[in-house]
C-alpha positions in Angstrom: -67.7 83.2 -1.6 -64.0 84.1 -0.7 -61.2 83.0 -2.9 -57.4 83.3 -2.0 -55.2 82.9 -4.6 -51.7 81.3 -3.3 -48.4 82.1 -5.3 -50.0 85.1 -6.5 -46.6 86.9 -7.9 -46.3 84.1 -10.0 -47.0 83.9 -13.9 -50.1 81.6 -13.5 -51.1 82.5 -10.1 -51.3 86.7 -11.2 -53.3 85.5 -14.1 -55.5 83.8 -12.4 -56.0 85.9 -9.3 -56.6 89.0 -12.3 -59.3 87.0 -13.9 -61.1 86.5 -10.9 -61.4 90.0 -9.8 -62.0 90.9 -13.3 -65.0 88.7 -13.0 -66.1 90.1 -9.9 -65.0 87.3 -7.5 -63.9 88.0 -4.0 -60.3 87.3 -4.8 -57.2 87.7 -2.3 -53.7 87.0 -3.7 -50.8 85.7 -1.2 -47.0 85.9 -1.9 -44.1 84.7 0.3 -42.3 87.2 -1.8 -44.0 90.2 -2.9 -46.9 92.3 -1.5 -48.5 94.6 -3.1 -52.1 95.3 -1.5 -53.3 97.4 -4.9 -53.4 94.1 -6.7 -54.9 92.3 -3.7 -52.2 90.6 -2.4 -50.8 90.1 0.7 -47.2 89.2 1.7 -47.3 85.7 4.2 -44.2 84.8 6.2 -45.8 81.5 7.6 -48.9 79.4 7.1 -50.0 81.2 10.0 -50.7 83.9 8.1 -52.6 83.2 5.5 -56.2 84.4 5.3 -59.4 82.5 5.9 -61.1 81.9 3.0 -64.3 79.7 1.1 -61.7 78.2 -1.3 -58.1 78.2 -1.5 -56.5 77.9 -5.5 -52.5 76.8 -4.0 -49.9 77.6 -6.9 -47.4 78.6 -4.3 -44.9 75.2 -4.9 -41.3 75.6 -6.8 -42.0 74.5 -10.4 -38.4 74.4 -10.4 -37.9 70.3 -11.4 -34.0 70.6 -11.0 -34.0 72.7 -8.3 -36.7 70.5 -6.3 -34.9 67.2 -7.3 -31.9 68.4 -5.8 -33.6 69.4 -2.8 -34.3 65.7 -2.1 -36.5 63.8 0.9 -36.2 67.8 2.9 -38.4 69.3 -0.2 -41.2 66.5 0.0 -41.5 66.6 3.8 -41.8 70.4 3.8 -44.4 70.3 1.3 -46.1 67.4 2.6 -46.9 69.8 5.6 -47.8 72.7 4.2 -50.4 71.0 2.5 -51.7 69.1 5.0 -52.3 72.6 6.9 -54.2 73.7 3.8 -56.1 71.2 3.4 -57.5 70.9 6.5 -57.7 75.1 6.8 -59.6 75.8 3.9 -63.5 73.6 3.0 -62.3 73.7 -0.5 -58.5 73.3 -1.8 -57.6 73.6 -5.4 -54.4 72.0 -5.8 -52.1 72.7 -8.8 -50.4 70.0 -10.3 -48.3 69.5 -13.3 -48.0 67.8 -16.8 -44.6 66.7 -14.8 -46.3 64.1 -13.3 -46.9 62.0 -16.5 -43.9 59.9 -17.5 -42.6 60.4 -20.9 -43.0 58.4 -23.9 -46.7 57.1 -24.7 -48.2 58.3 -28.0 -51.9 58.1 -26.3 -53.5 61.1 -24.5 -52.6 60.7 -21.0 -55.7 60.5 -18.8 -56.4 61.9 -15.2 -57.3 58.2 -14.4 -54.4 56.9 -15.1 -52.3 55.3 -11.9 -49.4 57.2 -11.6 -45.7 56.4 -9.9 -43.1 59.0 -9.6 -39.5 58.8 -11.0 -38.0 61.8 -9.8 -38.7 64.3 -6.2 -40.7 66.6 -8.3 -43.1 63.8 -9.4 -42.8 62.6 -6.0 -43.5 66.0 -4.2 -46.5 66.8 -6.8 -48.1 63.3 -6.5 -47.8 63.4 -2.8 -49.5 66.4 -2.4 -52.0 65.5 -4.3 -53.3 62.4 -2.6 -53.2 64.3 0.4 -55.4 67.0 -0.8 -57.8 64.2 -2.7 -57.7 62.1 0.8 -57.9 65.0 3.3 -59.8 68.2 2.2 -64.1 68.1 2.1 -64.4 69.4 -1.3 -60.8 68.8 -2.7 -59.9 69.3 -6.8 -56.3 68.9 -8.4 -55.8 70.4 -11.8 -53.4 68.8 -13.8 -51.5 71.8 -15.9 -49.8 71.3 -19.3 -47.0 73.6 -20.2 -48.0 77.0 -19.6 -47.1 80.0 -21.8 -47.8 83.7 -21.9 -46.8 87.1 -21.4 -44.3 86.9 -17.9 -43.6 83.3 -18.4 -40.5 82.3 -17.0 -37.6 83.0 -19.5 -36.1 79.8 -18.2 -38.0 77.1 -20.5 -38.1 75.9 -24.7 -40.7 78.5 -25.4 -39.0 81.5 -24.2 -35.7 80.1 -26.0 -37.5 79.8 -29.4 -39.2 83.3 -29.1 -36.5 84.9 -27.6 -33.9 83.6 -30.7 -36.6 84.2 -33.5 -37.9 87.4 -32.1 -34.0 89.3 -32.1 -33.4 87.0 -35.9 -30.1 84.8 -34.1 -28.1 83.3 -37.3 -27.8 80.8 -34.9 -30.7 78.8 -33.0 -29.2 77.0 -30.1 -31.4 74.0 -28.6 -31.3 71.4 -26.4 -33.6 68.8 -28.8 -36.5 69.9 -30.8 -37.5 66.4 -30.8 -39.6 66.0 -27.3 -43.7 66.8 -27.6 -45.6 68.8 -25.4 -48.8 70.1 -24.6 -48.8 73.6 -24.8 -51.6 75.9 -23.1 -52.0 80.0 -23.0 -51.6 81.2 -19.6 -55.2 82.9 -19.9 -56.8 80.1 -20.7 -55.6 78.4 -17.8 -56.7 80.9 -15.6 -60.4 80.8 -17.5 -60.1 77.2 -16.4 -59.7 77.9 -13.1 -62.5 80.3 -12.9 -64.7 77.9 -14.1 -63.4 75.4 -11.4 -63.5 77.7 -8.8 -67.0 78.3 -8.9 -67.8 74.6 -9.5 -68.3 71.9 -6.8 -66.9 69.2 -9.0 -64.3 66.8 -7.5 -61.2 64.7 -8.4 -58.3 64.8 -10.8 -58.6 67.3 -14.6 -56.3 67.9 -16.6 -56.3 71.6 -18.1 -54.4 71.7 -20.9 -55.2 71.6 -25.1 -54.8 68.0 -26.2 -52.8 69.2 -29.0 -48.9 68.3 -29.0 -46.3 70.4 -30.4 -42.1 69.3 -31.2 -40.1 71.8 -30.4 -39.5 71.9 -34.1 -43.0 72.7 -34.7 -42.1 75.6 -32.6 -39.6 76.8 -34.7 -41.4 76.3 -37.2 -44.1 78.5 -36.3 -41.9 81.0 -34.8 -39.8 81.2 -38.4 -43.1 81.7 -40.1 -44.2 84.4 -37.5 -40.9 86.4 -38.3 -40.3 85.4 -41.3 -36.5 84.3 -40.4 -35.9 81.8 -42.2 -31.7 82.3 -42.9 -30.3 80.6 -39.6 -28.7 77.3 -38.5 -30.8 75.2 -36.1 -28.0 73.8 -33.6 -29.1 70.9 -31.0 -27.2 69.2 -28.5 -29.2 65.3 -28.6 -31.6 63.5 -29.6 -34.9 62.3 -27.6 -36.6 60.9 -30.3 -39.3 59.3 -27.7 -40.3 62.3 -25.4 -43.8 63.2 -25.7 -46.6 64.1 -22.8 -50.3 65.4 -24.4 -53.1 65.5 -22.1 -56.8 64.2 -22.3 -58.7 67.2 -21.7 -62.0 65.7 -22.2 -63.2 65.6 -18.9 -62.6 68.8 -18.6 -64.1 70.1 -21.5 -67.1 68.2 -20.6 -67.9 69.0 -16.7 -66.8 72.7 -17.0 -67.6 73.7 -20.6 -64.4 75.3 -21.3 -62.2 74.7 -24.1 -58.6 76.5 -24.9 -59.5 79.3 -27.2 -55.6 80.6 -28.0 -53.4 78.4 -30.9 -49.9 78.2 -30.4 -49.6 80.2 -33.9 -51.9 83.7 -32.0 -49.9 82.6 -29.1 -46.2 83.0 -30.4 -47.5 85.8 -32.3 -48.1 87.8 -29.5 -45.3 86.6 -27.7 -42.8 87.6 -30.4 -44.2 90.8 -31.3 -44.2 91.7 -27.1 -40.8 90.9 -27.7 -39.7 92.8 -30.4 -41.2 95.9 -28.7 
């Protein structure tokens, strides 16, 4: 069995795409923006070009929200082709989604079963393609992703802020809120997901994430205790008192025996001490 591995530079996608070949897999990476054939992956300029393949993991979509949603209608027809081409190129597409397509709010575990509207072009975009992959491919799966976190995360989300302020001691901590909730996952733990997945026939919609939410506050919190700063002011801009998004992972848990293994605590540990360094 062939795998390719689409978005391949990227934080998850290199994870995942390392894990495979660790486990022996026949795994090919693809990158619209890097190539670099001693880590198995291959630079594509158009669909054209990307290699045939048993199954097809697709991280390659912005996960951008601001930048998509001010991309408009242009952004959701372009991806509504691409993946349509996919789809219908590879018997087995494993689309990934996001956590972004859950509104905020609800206090309950929000399940892959739920009926789901969108409320922005990045819900839109995300729910689009994934009806198409669920509607078009012969052996289609959509993975569901809370919010990832790891070593070459993006420095451009809460997580990196927190670590990045604790880590170098700021007098100051400077947040947007630390009320909203999320469900945060280890970026290896997602790709052990996927290697479980990818080797699986199952079908339909999972969610791959820890069930566990987290405030931002919690995060400081943890991140104080991990550094032992504990002499700074904690400056926010607002409140969003009703912001939480924590996934039902029990289906997943169930039909692929896999269960998160890293706590945020290890997590942010490793993080800030990477960080220090």
């Amino acid at each position: 069995m062939k795998i390719v591995v689409s978005g391949a530079s990227g934080f998850l996608g290199g994870h995942t795409l390392s894990l495979l070949r660790r486990s022996g897999l026949d795994a090919i990476g693809t990158s619209r923006s890097q190539h670099n054939s001693n880590l198995g992956i291959q630079k594509i300029n158009s669909l054209q070009d990307m290699p045939d393949a048993d199954t097809l993991i697709h991280f390659a979509e912005s996960n951008n929200r601001s930048e998509v949603n001010q991309l408009g209608r242009v952004y959701v027809e372009e991806v509504k082709k691409r993946i349509e081409f996919l789809s219908q190129k590879y018997g087995r597409m494993i689309y990934v989604s996001s956590v972004a397509v859950y509104p905020e709010g609800s206090t309950s575990l929000r399940s892959p079963a739920e009926t789901l509207e969108s409320f922005d072009t990045y819900s839109e975009t995300k729910l689009a393609a994934e009806k198409i992959v669920l509607t078009t491919n012969k052996n289609p799966l959509v993975a569901r992703i809370g919010n990832a976190y790891g070593p070459k995360m993006s420095e451009l989300n809460v997580v990196s802020s927190v670590i990045r302020q604790f880590a170098t001691k700021k007098n100051k901590i400077e947040l947007v809120s630390t009320d909203p909730i999320r469900d945060y996952v280890w970026c290896e733990d997602i790709a052990e997901a996927f290697l479980k997945i990818s080797t699986s026939q199952a079908n339909g919609v999972y969610n791959v994430a820890t069930g566990i939410g987290h405030s931002v506050l919690d995060l400081c919190r943890i991140a104080e205790k991990v550094t032992n700063h504990t002499n700074y002011e904690l400056v926010t801009q607002k409140r969003i008192p009703d912001s939480s998004i924590v996934l039902d992972i029990s289906k997943t848990t169930k039909d692929f025996n896999w269960n998160p293994k890293m706590k945020v605590e290890q997590g942010f540990s490793i993080l800030i001490k990477e960080k220090s360094n």
